[in-house]
Structure formats: C-alpha cells, structure tokens
C-alpha positions as CSV (number, residue, x, y, z in Angstrom):
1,X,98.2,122.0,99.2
2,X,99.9,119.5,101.7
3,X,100.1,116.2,100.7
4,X,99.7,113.1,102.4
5,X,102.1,111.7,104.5
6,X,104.0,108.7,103.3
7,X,102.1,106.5,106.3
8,X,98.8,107.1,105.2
9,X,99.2,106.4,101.2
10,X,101.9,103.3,101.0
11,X,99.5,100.7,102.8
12,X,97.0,101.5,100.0
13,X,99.1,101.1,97.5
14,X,100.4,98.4,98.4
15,X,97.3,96.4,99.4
16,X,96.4,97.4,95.5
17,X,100.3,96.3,94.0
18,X,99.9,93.1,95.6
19,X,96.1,92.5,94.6
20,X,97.6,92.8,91.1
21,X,100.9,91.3,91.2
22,X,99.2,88.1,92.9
23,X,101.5,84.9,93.9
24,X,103.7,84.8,90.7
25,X,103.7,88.6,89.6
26,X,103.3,90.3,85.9
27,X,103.8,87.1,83.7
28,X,103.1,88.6,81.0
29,X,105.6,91.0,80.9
30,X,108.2,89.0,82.7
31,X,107.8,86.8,79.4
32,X,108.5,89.2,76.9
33,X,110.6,91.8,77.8
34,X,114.1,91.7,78.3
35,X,115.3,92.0,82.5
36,X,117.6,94.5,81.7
37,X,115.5,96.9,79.2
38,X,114.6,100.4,80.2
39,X,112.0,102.8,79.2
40,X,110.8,106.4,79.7
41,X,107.1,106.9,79.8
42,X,104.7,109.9,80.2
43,X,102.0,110.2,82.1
44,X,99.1,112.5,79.9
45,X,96.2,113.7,80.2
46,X,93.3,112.9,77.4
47,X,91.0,115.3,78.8
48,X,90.6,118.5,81.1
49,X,90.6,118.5,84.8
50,X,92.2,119.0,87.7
51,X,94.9,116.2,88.9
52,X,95.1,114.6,92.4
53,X,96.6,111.3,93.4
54,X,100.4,111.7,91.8
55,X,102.1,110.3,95.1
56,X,100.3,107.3,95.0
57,X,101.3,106.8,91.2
58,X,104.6,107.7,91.9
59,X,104.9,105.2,94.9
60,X,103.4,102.6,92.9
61,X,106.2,102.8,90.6
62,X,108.8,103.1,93.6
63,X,107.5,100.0,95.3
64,X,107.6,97.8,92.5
65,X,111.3,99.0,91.7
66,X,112.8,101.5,93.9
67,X,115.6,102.3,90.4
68,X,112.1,104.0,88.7
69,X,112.7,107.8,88.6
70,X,109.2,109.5,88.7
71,X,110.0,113.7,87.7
72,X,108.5,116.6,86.5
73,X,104.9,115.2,88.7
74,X,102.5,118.6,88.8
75,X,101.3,118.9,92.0
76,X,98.1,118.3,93.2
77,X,95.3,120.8,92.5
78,X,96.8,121.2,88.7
79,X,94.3,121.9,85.6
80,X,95.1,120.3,82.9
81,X,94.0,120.0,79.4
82,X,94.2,117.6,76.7
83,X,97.7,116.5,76.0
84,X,99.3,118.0,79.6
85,X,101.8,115.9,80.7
86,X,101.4,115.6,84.2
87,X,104.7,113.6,85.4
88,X,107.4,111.4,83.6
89,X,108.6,107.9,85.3
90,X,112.3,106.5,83.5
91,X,113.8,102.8,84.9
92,X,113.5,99.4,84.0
93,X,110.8,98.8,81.4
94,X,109.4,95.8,83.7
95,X,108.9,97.6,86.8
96,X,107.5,100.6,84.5
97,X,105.0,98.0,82.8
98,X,104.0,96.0,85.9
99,X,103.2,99.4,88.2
100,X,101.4,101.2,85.3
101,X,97.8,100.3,85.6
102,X,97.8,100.9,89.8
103,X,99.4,104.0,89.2
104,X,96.5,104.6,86.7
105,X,94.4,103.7,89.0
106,X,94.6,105.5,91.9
107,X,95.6,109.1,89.4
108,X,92.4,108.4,87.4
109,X,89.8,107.8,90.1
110,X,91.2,110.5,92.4
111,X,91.6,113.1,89.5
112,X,88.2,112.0,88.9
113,X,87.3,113.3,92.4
114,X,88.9,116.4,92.2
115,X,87.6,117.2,89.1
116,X,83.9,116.3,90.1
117,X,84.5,118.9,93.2
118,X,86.1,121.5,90.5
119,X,82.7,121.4,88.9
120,X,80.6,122.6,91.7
121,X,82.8,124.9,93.1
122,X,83.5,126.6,90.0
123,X,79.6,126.9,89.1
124,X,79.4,128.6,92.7
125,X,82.3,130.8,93.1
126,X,80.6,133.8,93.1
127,X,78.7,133.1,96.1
128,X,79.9,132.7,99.8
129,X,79.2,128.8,99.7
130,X,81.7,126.0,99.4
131,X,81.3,122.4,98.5
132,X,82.0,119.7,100.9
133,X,82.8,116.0,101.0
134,X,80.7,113.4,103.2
135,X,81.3,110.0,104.4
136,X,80.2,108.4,101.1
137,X,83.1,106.9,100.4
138,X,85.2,103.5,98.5
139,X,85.6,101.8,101.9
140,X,89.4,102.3,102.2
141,X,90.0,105.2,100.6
142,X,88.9,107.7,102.6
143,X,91.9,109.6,103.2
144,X,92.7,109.8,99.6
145,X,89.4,110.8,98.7
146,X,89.2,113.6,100.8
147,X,92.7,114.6,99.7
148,X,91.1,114.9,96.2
149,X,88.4,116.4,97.2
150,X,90.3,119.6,98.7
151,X,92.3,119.1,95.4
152,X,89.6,120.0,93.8
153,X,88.7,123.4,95.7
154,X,86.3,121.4,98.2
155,X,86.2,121.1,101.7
156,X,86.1,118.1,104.1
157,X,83.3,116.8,106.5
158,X,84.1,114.9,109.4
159,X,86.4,112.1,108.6
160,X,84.5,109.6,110.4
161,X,82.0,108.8,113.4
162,X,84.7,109.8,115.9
163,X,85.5,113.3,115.5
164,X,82.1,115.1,115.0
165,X,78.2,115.0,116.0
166,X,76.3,114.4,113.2
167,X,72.5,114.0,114.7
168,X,70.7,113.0,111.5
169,X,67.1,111.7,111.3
170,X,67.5,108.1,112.3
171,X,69.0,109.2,115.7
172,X,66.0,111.8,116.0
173,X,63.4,109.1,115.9
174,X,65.1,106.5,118.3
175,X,66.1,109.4,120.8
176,X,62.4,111.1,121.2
177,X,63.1,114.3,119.4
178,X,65.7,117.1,118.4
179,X,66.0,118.3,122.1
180,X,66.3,114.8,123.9
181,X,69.3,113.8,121.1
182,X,71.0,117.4,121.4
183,X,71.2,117.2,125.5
184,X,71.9,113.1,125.4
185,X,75.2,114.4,122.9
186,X,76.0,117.6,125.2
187,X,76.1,115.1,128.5
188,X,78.3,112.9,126.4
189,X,81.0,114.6,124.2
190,X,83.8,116.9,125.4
191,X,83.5,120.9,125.0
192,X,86.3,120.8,121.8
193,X,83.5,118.3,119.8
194,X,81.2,120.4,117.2
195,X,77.4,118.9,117.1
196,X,75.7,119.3,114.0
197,X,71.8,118.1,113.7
198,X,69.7,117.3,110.7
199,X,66.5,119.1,109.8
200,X,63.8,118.5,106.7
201,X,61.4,121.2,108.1
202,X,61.6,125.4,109.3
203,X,59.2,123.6,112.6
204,X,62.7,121.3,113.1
205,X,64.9,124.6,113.0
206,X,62.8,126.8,115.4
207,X,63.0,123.8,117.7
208,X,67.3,123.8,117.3
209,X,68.0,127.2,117.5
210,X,67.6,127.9,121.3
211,X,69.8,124.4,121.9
212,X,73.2,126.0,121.6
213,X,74.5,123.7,118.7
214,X,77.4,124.3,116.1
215,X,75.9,123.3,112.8
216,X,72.5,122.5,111.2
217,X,72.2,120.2,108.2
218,X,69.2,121.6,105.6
219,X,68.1,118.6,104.0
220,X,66.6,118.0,100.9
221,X,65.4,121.7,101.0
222,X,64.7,124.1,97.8
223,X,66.0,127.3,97.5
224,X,63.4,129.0,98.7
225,X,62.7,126.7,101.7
226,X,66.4,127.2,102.2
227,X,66.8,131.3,102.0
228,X,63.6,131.0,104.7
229,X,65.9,129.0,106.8
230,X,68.9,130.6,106.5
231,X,67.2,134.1,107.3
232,X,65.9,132.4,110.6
233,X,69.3,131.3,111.8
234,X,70.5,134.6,110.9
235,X,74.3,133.8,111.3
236,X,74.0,131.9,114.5
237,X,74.8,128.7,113.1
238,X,77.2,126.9,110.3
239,X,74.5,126.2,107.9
240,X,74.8,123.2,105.0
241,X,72.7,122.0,102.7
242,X,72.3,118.6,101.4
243,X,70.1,115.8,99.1
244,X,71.0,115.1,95.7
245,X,72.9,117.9,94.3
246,X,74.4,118.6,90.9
247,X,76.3,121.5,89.7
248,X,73.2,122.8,88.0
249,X,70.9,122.7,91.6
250,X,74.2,123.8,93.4
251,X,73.7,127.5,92.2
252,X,70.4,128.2,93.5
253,X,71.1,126.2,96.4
254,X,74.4,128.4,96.9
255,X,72.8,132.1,96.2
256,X,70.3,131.3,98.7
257,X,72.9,131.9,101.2
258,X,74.0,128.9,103.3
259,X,77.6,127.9,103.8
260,X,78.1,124.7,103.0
261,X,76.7,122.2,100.5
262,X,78.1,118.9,101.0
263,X,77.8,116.2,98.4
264,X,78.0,112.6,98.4
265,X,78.6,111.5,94.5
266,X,82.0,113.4,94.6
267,X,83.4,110.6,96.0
268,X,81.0,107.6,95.5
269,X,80.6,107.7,91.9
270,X,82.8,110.1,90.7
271,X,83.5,109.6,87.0
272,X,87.2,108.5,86.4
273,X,89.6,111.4,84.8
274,X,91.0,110.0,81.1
275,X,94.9,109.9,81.8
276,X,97.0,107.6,79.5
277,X,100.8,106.4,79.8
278,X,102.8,107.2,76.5
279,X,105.8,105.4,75.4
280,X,108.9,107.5,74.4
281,X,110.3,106.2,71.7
C-alpha cells in the first residue's frame, strides 16, 4: 500500500515528541544512562494483528536522534502473530529510550485500527461488501487513521466536509425535505462532487431515487429492511449501510447486498494492538 508522505506524518510526531519531551526532556534517562551508550532493540508483537503506523515509529526515533538506525520495519498491512518482530531500531541507548513510548504509541493505536478493520472485512469476505471508515475520528489524526484503516483491508469515506455531500438527517429537517437539500447541493457544488443522502425509511428512498444522486446512506436498517432497499435501488446507486455495527451484525448486513458498511468505532475507540520493545542483550 502507499505510505504517507513525509509532510503529513512528521508534524504529528512531532507535536507528540515534544508533548513528551516537555521543557527539559527525558530526565530520567539522561540521569542514568551513560551519553555515549548504545543499544539495539526490537519492536514485537504480543498478540495477532495486522500492523500500521511503522513510519511514524520510525520517525519518532529519527527525530529524537537522527544516528538511530530503524531496519527490517514490515510494511504496513503485515499479520502478525505473537512473538513477530515487526522492525529493529540500533543507536544511542538515550535517544532509543526517550523515543520508545511515542513510537509505541502511534504503532499500537494505529495497529489497533487496522486490526479492528481486519475484523470486519475478514467476517465479510465472501460477500461483495467492503468496510469503510467515517469522520469519527482522534481530532488530529485523521490522516493516519485512515491510513490504518486501508491497512487493514478497509476503505475510506470522505476525508472531511470539503470533498463530499454527505446530506444526513439534521440537514433534511432544516432544509424542508430530501428534495429541497438534494437541489440546494446540486445549485451549489461542482459536477466532479459525489452527493450522498441519508435515509432511515424505504418512503425516504422512493423519494431519492428519481433525484439523480451518487450514494445513499441506509441507516440503522436490519437486514431485511436493507435487502428491500437494496432491491429498490437495483444498482442505480452506491449503497452503504450504517448504525452500530460489529463484526457479528456486519455479516447479515453484508449478504444482504449493499456495498459499503461504514463504521465509526474503527477509529474512535479502537482497542490498542499489544506491541512491546525488547532489549537485546
């Protein structure tokens, strides 16, 4: 998969190295080991999943002290098991102790992400479905969340308010109606901008269909509320589904047919991925 350019990740990491680091850096270990020590460590999995966030480990390292060597990093999208080493980082054993826990950091919560997405697309494989991403996000990490998320054998939503139409059910009761909202976004966006409009109801649908728009978001529906909708768009439309899902209510929810089911805890509470650093000794 690509990665993420340089320009997107360092800020992040940064912003986190200096949150840590503070006004007088790592007193601890400035204390008690020796300036001109070096050390080899290992970066290991405790527990199996799939791996995403090693630049921004191996850039925490690099910032701290550019003489760290980080080698042997499995790329992003890797399963691992218990006991996989997923990279090794050799240099001075200060710079090596002060970067570890944001390197941790970012590997273990976006590993975290990827596995999370691993789940459901796994569990729906066999069907023609795949598992999106939304805007639930850790404000900030966006970008690296949604990295993970295709890590993980997801897709990606919009990225923000600014480069899709998403008419949900707020905007539907302020504009009027599902026909008001669509023709208010039609007189306002360009022709290369996909609209997509939230529905809760099969009346809601049969009033979309005729409007001409991209995508329709199946809220909150069953699967057999969802198979009825999906017969009545009948290809004409991307169709998603959405509300609560798990990698147990994904399957149904996939087998009836739609295309997308996007889900929000991937990256708002997604658990974080065990991954220790062992000492070489």
């Amino acid at each position: 998969m690509r990665a993420l350019p340089r320009l997107v990740i360092e800020p992040l990491v940064r912003a986190a190295l200096l949150e840590d680091l503070g006004r007088a850096g790592d007193i601890t270990t400035d204390a008690i080991i020796a300036a001109d020590a070096t050390a080899t460590v290992d970066l290991v999995a405790r527990e199996p999943g799939v791996v995403a966030g090693t630049d921004c480990a191996r850039l925490a390292w690099e910032l701290v002290d550019p003489r760290i060597a980080v080698t042997d990093l499995l790329p992003d999208g890797s399963r691992v098991q218990p006991g996989t080493v997923i990279g090794t980082a050799t240099g001075p054993a200060r710079g090596l102790l002060s970067g570890e826990r944001v390197a941790l950091n970012f590997l273990g919560h976006l590993s975290g992400v990827a596995t999370g997405t691993a789940t459901i697309a796994d569990a729906i494989a066999h069907t023609r479905a795949r598992v999106a991403d939304t805007r639930k996000t850790i404000p900030g990490l966006r970008a690296l969340q949604k990295h993970a998320v295709v890590a993980g054998g997801g897709s990606n939503h919009r990225f923000g308010l600014d480069d899709a139409v998403l008419i949900k059910d707020n905007h539907i009761a302020v504009a009027g109606g599902i026909t008001p909202a669509v023709a208010a976004a039609k007189a306002h966006v360009g022709h290369l901008v996909k609209i997509e409009v939230e529905v809760d109801s099969l009346a809601q649908l049969e009033e979309l269909l005729p409007l001409g728009v991209d995508a329709v978001l199946l809220d909150n529906m069953g699967p057999d509320l969802l198979r009825e909708a999906v017969a009545m768009v009948a290809g004409r439309l991307v169709t998603e589904a959405s509300g609560r899902i798990t990698p147990a209510s994904a399957v149904p929810l996939a087998e009836a047919g739609v295309d997308l089911i996007s889900v929000g805890w991937l990256t708002h509470s997604a658990r974080v991925l065990d991954i220790g650093l062992d000492h070489r000794h």
